[in-house]
N, C-alpha and C positions, 0 to 999 in steps of 0.2 A: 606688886612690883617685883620683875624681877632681881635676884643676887646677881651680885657679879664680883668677879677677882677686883681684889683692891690691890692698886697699883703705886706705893709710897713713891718711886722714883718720878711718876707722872704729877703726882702730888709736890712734891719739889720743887718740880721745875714749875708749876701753875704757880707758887707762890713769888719764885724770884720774877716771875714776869711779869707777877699783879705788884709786887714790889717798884720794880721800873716802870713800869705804868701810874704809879701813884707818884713817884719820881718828876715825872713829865708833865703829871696831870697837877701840880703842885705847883711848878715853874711856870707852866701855861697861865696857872689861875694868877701867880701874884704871891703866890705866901711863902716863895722863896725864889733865889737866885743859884740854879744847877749849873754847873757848865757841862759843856755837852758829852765831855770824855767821860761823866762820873759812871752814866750806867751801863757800859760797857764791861766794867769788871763787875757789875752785878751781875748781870746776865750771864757773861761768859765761869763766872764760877757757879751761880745756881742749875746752869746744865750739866758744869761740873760734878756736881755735887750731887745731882739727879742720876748722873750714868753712876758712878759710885756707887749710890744705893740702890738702884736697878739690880746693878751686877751683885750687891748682898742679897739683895732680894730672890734672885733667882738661884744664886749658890745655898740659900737656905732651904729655898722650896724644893730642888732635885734631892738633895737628904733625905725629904719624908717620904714616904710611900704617899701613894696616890689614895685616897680615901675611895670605898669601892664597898662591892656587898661584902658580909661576911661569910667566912667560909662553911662550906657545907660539912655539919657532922654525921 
């Protein structure tokens, strides 16, 4: 398998949207009573909160040096 960059801000936002998804999918079934406005502030804070850690993410990662050969002695 290949690696790949892990991406927390991506990871964020998949969670608040399987969050409001479980929201709907909760109200639909019967095992509770949501009104409709609730998951709007889920959502719109878990993108929130997603760009946020993006923006940490990638102010972290420009700090390091690029990992690369090493140098010739």
């Amino acid at each position: 398998m290949l690696r790949h960059e892990v991406m927390p801000g991506k990871l964020v936002a998949g969670l608040f949207l399987t969050a409001a998804g479980v929201i709907y999918a909760g109200d639909a079934g019967g095992a509770w009573d949501t009104p409709w406005f609730v998951v709007i502030p889920v959502v719109t804070g878990g993108l929130c909160l997603a760009a946020t850690v993006a923006l940490v993410t990638r102010a972290l990662r420009r700090r390091r040096p690029e990992p690369g050969p090493p140098p010739a002695t």
